[in-house]
VOGU-3710 file (C-alpha; in Angstrom, 3 decimals, decimal comma):
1> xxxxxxxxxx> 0,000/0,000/0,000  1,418/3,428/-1,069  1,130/5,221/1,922  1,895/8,981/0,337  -1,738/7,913/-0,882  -3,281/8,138/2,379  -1,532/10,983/3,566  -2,454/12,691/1,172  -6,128/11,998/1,765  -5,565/12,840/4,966
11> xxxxxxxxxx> -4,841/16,345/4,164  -7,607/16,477/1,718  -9,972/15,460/4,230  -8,594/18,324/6,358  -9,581/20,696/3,167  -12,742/19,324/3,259  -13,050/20,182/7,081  -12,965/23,882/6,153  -15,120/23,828/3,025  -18,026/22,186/4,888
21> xxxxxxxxxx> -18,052/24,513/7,588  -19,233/26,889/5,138  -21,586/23,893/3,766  -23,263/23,841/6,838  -24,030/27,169/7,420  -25,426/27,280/4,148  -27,823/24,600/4,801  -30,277/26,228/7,237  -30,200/25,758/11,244  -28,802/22,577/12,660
31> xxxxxxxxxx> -27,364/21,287/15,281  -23,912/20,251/16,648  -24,389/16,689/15,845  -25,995/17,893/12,179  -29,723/17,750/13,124  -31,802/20,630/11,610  -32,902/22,483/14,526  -36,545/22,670/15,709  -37,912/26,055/15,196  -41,253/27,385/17,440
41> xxxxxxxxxx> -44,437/27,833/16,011  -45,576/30,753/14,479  -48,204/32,336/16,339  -51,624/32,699/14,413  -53,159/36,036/13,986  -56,690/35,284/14,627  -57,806/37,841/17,207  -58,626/36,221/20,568  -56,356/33,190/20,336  -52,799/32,711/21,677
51> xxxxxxxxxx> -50,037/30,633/20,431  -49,844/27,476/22,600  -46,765/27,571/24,740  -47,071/24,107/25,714  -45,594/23,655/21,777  -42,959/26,206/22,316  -41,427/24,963/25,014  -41,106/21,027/24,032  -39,077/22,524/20,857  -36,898/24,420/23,080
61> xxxxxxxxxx> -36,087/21,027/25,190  -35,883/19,144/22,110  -33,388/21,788/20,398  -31,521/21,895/23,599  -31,490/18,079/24,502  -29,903/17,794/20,793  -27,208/20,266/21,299  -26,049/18,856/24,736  -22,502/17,269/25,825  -22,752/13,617/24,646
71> xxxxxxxxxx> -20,576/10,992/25,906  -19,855/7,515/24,215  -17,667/4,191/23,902  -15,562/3,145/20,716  -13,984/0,162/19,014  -12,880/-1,423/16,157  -10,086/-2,981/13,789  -6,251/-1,670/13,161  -4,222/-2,404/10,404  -1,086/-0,546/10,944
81> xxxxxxxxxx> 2,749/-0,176/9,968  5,520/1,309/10,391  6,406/3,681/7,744  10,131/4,542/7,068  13,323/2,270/7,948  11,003/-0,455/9,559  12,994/-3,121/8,321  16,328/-1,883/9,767  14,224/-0,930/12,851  13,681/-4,278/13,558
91> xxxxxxxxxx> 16,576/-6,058/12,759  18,075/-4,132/15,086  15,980/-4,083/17,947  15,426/-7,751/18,138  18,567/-8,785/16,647  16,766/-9,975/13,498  18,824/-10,438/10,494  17,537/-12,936/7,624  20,101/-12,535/4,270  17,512/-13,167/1,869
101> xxxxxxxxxx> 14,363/-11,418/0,807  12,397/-9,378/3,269  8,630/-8,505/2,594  6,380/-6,206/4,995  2,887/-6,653/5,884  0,321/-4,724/7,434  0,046/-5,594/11,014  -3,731/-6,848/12,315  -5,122/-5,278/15,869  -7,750/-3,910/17,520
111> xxxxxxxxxx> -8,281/-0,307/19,543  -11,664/0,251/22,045  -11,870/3,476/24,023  -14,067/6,653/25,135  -14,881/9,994/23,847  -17,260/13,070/24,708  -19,377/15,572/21,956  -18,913/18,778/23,023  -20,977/20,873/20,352  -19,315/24,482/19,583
121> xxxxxxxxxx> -21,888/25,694/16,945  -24,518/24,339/14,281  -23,171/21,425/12,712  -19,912/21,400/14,447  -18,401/19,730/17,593  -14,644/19,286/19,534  -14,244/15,399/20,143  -11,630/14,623/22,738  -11,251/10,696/24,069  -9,006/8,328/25,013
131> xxxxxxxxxx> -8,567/4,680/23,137  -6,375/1,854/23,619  -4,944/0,832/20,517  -2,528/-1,644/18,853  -0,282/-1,052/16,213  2,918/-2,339/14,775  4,004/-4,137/11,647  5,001/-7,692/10,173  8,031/-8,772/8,252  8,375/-12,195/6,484
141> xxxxxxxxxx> 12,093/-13,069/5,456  12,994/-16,056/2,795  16,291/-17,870/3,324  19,017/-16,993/0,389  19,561/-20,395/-0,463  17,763/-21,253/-3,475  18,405/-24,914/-3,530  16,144/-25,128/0,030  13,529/-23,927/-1,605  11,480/-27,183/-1,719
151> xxxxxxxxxx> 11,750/-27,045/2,139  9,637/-23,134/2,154  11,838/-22,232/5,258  10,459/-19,073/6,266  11,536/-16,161/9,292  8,868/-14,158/10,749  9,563/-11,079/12,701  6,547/-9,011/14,172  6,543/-5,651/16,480  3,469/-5,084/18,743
161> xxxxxxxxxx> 3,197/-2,359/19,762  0,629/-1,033/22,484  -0,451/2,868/22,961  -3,297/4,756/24,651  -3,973/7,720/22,286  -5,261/10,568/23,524  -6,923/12,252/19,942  -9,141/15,808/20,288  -11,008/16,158/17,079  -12,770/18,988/15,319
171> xxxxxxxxxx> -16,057/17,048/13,895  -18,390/18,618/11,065  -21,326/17,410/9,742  -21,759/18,192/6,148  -25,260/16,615/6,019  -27,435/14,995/9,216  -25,671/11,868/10,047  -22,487/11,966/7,966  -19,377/14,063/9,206  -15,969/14,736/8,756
181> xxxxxxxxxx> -13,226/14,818/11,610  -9,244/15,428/11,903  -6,960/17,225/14,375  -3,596/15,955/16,867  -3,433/12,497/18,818  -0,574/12,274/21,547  0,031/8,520/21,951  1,703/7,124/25,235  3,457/3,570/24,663  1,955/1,019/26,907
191> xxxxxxxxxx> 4,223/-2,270/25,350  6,619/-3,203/22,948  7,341/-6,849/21,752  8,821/-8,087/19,214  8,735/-11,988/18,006  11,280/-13,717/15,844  9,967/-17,499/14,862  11,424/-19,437/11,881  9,938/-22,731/10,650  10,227/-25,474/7,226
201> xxxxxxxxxx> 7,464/-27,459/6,016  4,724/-25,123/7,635  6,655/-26,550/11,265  7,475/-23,830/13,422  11,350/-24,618/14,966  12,448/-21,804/16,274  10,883/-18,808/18,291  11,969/-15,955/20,432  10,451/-13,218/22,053  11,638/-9,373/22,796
211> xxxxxxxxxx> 10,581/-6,945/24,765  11,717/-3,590/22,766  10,044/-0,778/24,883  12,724/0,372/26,542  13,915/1,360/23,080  10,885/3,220/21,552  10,062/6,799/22,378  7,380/7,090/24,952  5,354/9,367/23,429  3,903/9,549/19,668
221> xxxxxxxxxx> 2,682/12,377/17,955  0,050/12,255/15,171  -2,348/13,786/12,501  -5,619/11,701/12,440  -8,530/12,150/10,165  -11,280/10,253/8,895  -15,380/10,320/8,062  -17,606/8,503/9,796  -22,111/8,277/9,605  -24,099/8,830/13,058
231> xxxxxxxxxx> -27,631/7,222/13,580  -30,532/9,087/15,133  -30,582/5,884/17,556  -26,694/6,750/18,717  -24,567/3,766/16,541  -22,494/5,017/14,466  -19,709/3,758/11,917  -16,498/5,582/11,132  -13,107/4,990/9,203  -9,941/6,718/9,707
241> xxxxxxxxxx> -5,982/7,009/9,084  -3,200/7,718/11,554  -0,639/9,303/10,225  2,553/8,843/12,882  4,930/11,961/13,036  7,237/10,834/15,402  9,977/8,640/14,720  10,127/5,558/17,064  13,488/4,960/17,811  14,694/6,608/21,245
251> xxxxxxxxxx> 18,293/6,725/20,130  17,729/8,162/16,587  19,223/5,129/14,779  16,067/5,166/11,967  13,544/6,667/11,432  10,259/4,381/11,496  6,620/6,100/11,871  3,240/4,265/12,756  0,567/4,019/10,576  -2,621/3,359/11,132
261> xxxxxxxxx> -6,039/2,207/9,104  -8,699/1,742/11,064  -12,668/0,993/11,004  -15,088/0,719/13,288  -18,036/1,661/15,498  -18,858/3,890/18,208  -22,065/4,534/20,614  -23,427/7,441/21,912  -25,407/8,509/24,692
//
């Protein structure tokens, strides 16, 4: 996957954060959380006859009840990286060093967390949380010795890497429901292993295990962005990318960033 891709739809989607503010506006009294507003009744003309209040007032509580602080829980699937040197960064962190062909792979995990709405204006809202979240990456190493082939002797090396990731995220809804987010995440490193295991014949012979985080910086800066739809019934579904801008390594012997794809659902309350 060509990652200069997804940055760069990251910072389109950040574009598209400032055009649909204007978007919003545009499209008549909403919201926070991209609901059209209710509005009160007029009041009739006819002479000896009132407007009911009664109908004023529940649009006031409904109007306010939508624009309120909402508070919710989040999870879903990582596929992450490491974007840069990764391959050096491993071999030398957990001593890793196949001759032949190395190959990287997107790393599977999961991240689950909280978050709170705070709405700042119609159609618009800051989104701070807190998530736990699993990244890393995946490297798969042949053996140079082409006349072994027939035994498919393989070396796999994977970093897992564990953060909570503190994101605060501007949120607009361009139309009810569907929205567009981005803005910082400070990630603090919880874990770092790394696993070397090598195997023939789909047998696994050899494996060793790491423990790398006294190597990796302990904090991790990033730019996250995404879209995402929210239900009137508070599920909601969202995908997003991490882009990392910190580089890992402690010492400043590579440079390897995380990366992060991610999908998943949220719930709100």
């Amino acid at each position: 996957m060509k990652f200069s891709r997804l940055s760069g739809g990251l910072a389109a989607a950040c574009l598209l954060i400032s055009a649909a503010v204007t978007t919003a506006s545009a499209q008549g009294p909403r919201d926070a959380y991209g609901n059209p507003k209710a509005t009160p009744s007029p009041r009739t003309s006819a002479p000896g006859r009132r407007a009911p209040v009664r109908s004023q007032s529940a649009n006031t509580v409904s109007a306010s009840a939508n624009s309120s602080v909402r508070f919710g829980f989040r999870g879903g699937l990582n596929l992450a990286d490491l974007q840069g040197d990764a391959v050096k960064s491993f071999t030398e962190l957990a001593g890793y060093a196949p001759d032949g062909a190395i190959t990287k792979q997107m790393s599977p995990g999961f991240y689950a967390g909280v978050y709170a709405t705070l709405p700042l204006g119609p159609g618009f809202a800051i989104e701070p949380g807190i998530n736990y979240s699993e990244k890393g990456t995946v490297l798969k190493g042949t053996l140079p010795f082409p006349e072994l082939d027939f035994l498919n002797a393989k070396v796999t090396g994977t970093a897992r890497l564990a953060y909570v990731d503190v994101p605060v995220l501007a949120k607009v809804f361009v139309t009810p429901g569907f929205y567009l987010y981005a803005g910082p995440q400070a990630s603090f490193l919880v874990s770092g292993k790394a696993r070397v295991r090598a195997g023939a014949l789909g047998i696994n012979a050899y494996q060793d295990d790491f423990d790398i985080s006294n190597q990796l910086r302990k904090i991790d800066f990033s730019a996250v962005g995404g879209l995402g739809y929210q239900f009137e019934n508070g599920l909601g579904l969202s995908a997003g990318y991490d882009y990392g801008l910190s580089s890992l390594d402690s010492d400043n012997r590579f440079d390897a960033r995380n990366r992060v794809i991610k999908v998943g659902a949220n719930f709100s309350f």
